[in-house]
C-alpha positions as CSV (number, residue, x, y, z in Angstrom):
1,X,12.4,23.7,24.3
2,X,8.9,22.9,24.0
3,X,7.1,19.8,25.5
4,X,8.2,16.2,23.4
5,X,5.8,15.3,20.7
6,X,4.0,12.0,20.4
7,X,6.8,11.5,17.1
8,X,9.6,12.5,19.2
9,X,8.2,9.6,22.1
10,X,7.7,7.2,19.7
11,X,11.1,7.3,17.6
12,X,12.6,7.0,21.4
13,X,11.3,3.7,22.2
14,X,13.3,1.1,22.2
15,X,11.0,-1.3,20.0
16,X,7.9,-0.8,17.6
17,X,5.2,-2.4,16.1
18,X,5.1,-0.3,12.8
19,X,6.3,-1.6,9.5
20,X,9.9,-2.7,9.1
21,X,11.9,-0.2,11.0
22,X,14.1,3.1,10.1
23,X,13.6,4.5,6.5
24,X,18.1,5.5,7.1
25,X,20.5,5.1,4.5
26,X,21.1,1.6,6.2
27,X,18.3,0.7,3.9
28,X,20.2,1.3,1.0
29,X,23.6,-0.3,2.6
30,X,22.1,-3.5,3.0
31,X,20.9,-3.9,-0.3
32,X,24.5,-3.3,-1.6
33,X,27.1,-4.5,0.4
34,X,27.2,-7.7,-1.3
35,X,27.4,-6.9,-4.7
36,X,29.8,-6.5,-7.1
37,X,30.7,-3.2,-7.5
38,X,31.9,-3.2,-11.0
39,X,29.0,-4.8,-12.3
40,X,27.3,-1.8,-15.2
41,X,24.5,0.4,-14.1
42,X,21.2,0.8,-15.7
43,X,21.5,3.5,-18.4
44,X,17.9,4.7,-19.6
45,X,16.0,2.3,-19.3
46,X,18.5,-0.4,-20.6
47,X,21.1,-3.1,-19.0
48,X,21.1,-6.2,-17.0
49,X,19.8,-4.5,-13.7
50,X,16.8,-3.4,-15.3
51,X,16.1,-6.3,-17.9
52,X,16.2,-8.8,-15.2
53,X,14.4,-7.1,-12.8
54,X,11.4,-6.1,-15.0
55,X,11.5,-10.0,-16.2
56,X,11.3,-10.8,-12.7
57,X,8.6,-8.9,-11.8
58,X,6.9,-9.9,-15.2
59,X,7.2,-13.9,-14.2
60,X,6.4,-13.0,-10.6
61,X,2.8,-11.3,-11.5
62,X,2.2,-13.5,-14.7
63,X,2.3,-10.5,-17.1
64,X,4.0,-10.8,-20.7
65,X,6.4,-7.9,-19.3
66,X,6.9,-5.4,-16.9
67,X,8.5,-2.3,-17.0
68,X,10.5,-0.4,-13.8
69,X,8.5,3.0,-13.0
70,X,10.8,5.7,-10.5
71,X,7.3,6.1,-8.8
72,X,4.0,4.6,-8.9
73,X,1.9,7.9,-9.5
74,X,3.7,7.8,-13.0
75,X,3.1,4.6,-13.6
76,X,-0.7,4.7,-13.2
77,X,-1.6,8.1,-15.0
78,X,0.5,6.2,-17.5
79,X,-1.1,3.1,-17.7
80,X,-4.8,4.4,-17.5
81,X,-3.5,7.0,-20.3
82,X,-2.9,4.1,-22.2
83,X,-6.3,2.8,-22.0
84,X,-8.2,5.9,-22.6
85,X,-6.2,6.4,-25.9
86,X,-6.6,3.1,-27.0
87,X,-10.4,3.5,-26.9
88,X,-10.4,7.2,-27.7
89,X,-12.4,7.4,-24.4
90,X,-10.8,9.9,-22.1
91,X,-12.8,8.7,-18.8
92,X,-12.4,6.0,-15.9
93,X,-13.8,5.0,-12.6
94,X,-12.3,4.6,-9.5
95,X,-12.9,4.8,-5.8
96,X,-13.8,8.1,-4.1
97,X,-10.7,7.4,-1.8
98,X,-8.3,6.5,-4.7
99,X,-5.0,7.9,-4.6
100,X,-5.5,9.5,-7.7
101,X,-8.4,11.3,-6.5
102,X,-6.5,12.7,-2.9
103,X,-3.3,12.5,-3.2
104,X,-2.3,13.3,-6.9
105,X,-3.2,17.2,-7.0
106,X,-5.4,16.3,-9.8
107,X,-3.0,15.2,-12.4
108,X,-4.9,12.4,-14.0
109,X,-7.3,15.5,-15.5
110,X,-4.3,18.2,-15.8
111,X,-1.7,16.2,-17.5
112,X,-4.1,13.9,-19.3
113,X,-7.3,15.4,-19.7
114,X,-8.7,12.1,-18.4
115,X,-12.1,12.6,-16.4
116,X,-12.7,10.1,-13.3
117,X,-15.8,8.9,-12.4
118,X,-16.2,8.4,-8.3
119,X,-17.5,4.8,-7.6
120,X,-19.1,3.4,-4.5
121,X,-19.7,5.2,-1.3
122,X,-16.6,6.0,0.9
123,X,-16.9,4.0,3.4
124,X,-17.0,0.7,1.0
125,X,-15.3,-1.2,-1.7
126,X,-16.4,-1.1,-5.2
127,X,-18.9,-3.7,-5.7
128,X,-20.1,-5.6,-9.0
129,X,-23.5,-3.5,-8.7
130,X,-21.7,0.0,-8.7
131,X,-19.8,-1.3,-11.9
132,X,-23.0,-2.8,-13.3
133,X,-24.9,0.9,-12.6
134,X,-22.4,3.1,-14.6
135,X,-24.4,5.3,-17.1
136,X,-22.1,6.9,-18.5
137,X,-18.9,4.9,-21.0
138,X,-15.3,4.3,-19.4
139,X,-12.4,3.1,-21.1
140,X,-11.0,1.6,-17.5
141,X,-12.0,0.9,-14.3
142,X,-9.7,1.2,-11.2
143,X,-9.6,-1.4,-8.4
144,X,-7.4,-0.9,-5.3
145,X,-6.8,-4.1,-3.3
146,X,-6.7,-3.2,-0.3
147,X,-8.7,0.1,-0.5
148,X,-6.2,2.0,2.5
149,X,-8.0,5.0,3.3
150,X,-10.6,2.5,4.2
151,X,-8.4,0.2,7.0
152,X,-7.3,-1.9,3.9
153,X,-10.8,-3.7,3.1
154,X,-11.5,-5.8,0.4
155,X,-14.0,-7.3,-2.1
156,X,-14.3,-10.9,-1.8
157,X,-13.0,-13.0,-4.6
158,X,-15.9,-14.2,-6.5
159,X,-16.9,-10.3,-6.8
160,X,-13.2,-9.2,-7.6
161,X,-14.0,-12.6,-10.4
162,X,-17.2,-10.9,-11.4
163,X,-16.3,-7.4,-11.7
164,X,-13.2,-9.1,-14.0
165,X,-15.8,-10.6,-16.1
166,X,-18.3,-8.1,-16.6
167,X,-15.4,-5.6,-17.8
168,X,-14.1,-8.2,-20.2
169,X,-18.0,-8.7,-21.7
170,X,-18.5,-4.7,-21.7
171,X,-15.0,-3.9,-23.4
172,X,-13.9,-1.9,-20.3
173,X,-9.7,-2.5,-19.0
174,X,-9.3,-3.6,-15.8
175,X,-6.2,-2.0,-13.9
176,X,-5.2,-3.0,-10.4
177,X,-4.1,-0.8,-7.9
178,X,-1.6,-3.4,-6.2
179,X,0.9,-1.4,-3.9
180,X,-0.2,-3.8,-1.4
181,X,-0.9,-6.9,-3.7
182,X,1.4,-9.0,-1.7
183,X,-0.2,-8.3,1.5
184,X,-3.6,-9.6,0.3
185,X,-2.8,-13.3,-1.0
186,X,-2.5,-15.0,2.3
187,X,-5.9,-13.7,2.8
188,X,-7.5,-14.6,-0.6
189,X,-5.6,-17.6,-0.7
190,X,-4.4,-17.0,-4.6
191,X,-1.0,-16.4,-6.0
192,X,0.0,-13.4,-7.6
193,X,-0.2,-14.3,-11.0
194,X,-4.0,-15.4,-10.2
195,X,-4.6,-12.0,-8.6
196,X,-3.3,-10.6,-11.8
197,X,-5.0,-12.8,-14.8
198,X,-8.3,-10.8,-13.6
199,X,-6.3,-7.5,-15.0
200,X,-6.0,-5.8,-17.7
201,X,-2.7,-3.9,-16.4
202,X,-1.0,-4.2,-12.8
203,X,0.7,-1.5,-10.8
204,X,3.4,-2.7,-8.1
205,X,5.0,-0.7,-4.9
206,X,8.7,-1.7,-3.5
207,X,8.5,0.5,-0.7
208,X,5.4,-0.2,1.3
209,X,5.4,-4.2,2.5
210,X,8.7,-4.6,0.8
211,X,10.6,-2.2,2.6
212,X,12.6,-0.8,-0.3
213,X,13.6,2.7,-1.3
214,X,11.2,3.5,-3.7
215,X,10.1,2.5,-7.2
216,X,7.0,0.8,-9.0
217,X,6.3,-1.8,-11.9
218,X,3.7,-1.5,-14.5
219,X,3.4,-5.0,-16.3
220,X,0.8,-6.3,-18.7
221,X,0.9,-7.3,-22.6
222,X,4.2,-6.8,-24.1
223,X,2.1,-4.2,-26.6
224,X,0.9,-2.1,-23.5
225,X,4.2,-2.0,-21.7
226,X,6.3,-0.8,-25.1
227,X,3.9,1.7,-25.0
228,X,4.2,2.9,-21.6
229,X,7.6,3.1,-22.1
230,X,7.8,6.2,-24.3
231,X,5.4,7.9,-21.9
232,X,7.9,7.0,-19.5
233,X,10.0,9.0,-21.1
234,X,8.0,11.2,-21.8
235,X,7.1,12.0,-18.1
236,X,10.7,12.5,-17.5
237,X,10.7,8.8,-15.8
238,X,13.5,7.7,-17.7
239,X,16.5,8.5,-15.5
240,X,20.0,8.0,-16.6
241,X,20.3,5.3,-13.8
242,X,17.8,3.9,-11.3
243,X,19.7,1.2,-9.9
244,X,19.7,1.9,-6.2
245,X,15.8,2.1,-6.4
246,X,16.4,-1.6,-8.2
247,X,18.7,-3.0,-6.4
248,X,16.9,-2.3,-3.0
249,X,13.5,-3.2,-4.4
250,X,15.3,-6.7,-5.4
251,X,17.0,-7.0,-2.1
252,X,14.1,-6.2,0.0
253,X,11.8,-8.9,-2.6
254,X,13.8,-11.8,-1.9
255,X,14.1,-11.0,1.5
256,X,10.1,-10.5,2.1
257,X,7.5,-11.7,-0.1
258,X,7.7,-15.1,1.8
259,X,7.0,-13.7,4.9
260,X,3.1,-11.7,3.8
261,X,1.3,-14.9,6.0
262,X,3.4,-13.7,9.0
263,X,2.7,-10.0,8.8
264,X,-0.8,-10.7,8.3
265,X,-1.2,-13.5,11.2
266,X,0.6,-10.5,13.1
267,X,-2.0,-7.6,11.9
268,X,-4.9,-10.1,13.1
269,X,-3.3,-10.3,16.6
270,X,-2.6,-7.2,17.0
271,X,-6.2,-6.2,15.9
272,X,-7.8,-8.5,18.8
273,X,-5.4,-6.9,21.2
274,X,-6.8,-3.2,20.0
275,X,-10.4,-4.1,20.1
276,X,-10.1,-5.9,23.6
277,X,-8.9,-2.3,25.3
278,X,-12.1,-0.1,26.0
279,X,-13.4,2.5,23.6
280,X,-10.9,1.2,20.8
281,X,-11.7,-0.1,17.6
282,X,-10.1,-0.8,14.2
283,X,-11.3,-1.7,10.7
284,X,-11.5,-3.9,9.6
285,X,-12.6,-5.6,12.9
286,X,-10.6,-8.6,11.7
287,X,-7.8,-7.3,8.9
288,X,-7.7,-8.8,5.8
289,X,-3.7,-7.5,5.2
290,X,-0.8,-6.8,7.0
291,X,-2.7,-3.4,7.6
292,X,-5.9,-1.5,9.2
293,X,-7.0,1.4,11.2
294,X,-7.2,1.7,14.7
295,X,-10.2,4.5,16.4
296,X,-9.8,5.7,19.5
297,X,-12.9,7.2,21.2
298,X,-10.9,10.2,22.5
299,X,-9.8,13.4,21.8
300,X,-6.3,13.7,20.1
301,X,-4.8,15.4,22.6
302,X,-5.7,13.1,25.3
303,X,-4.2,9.8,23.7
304,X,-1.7,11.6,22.5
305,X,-0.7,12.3,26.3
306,X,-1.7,8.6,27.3
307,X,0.5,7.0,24.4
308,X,3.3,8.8,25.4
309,X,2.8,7.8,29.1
310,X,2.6,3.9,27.7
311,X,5.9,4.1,25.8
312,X,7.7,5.2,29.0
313,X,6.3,2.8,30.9
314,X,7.0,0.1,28.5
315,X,9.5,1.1,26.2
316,X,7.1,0.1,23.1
317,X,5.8,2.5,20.6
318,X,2.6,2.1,18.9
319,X,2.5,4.9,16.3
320,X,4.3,8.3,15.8
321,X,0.8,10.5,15.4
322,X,-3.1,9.9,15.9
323,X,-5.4,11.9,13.6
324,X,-8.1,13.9,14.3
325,X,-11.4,12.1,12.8
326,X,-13.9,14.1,15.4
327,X,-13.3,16.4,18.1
328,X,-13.9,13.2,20.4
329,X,-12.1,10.3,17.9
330,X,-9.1,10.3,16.9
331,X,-6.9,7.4,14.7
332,X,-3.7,5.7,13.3
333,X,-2.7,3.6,10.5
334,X,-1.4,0.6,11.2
335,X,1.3,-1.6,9.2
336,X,2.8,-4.8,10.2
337,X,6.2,-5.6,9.7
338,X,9.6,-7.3,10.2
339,X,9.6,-5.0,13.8
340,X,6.6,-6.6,14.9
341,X,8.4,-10.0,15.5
342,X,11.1,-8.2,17.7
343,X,8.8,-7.7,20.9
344,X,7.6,-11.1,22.5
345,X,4.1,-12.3,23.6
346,X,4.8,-11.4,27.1
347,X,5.8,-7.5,26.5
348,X,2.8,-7.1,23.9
349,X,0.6,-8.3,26.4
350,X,2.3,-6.0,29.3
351,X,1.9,-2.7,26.5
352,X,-2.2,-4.2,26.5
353,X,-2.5,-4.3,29.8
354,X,-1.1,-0.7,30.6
355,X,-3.1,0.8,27.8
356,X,-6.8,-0.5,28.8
357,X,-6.1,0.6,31.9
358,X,-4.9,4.1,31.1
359,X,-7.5,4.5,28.8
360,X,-10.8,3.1,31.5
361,X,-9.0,5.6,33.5
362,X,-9.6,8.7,31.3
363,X,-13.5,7.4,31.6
364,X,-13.6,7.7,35.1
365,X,-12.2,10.9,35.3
């Protein structure tokens, strides 16, 4: 057998600090096990699982409706499709680091022959000026609060208000990115519905700070969601059931979206703790979300060895892989959850403790 991997180490530990614990089909249990198991299934797109759901969601965001997506990749090549056909405009802007632009194999320009336009630098959020300087006409622009592959930075709200305005004068959709929106309101202060009036069409994740299996929502006017309804189905998104993707994403709702102040008073914590230990950083400095990065100045290999050495000592796992960024910095992503509550003040402060000094060790050397 070959040597144990930082993964291996990690899943080993008796707590962690990422996210809400094991993706196991004990996710899916809970969600059932106290429901009626007579009670009809969803059948295409239909029934009381569904409907309810989707009004839910629909109330919840302060939309006209919403409509239940198997994955939210559909539901956003849907709902910019939408736009660009409305205004027989077949181009939108979005960030460089969108996840249509990386993770999507190009499909927004393959399956819809839509051509994005790259806004902003990297290492920033969109900004009013960058929407301000397009020269060339979009039927929709793309915002993703938080921006992830950026440590989950955001705009501040009188420019997210701006943007929203300037769109709305220029005839341009505004569509929100919000697989995190939860995870941003304690820090802008604004309920989801006020989030959402800014939009023109919303995008929702259940499996990121909900903790569900999978699924998405795609809620705006009641004219744009009847429409993305047939390209539902015509993507193939109309499955004959998707209840356990439903009734998880339900479940896992109720159970979380009161508790986004806690997993981002947690994230800020935890942030303080990273940027105390020498040669670590994260971005944001200070999170804005229940999410950022954390940059080690180290080769890979090294923390890899020193992370492993921490969760032995303390049987606390930070992360399951670091990243290569440079051959002397390497990084992690970081997501607060219901698992970060389960290790007390004392043993987080122990896990600090080891880790500086492991790490003003490596310097010496």
């Amino acid at each position: 057998m070959g040597e144990k991997t930082l993964f291996e180490a990690y899943k080993q530990t008796a707590n962690q600090l990422q996210g809400h614990g094991k993706r196991n089909l004990d996710v899916l249990k809970e969600a059932l096990e106290e429901l009626n198991g007579e009670q009809d299934s969803d059948i295409y797109g239909s029934g009381r699982i569904i409907e309810d759901f989707q009004k839910k969601m629909a109330n919840f965001l302060g939309k006209e409706s919403a409509v239940f997506f198997p994955s939210g990749t559909m539901a956003q090549q849907i709902a910019l499709r939408i736009w660009c056909d409305q205004k027989d405009l077949h181009r939108v802007a979005y960030h460089p680091l969108c996840h249509l632009e990386i993770h999507e194999e190009d499909g927004l320009r393959k399956l819809h022959g839509i051509e994005p336009i790259l806004l902003s630098d990297k290492e920033r959020v969109i900004g009013l000026e960058d929407v301000m300087g397009l020269e060339t006409d979009i039927a929709c622009l793309l915002l993703e609060l938080p921006q992830r592959e950026i440590g989950g930075q955001l705009p501040n709200y009188e420019t997210l208000e701006a943007i929203s305005e300037y769109c709305r004068d220029k005839g341009i959709k505004l569509h929100l990115d919000g697989a995190r929106l939860y995870e941003i309101l304690p820090h802008y202060g604004k309920t989801a519905e006020e989030v959402c009036a800014l939009f023109d069409s919303v995008y929702i994740s259940f499996y990121k700070g909900i903790g569900g299996i999978a699924g998405a929502v795609l809620a705006g006017s009641g004219e744009f969601t009847k429409e993305s309804k047939v390209w539902k189905r015509r993507h193939g998104g109309d499955l004959i059931s998707l209840y356990p993707y439903i009734l998880s994403a339900d479940h896992y709702f109720d159970q979380r979206i009161n508790k986004m102040e806690q997993y981002y008073e947690g994230a800020k914590e935890l942030a303080g703790l990273f940027n105390a230990c020498k040669g670590v950083s994260t971005l944001p400095e200070q999170p804005v979300s229940n999410m950022f990065h954390v940059f080690f100045q180290y080769p890979q290999k090294e923390i890899e060895t020193i992370l492993m050495d921490v969760y032995d000592e303390t049987g606390i796992g930070l992360t399951g892989y670091v990243k290569e960024v440079t051959e002397n910095v390497c990084a992690y992503e970081v997501s607060v959850g219901d698992e970060y509550e389960n290790v007390s003040k004392q043993e987080l402060s122990k896990l600090f403790v080891v880790l500086d000094e492991k790490l003003k060790r490596l310097i010496e050397k």
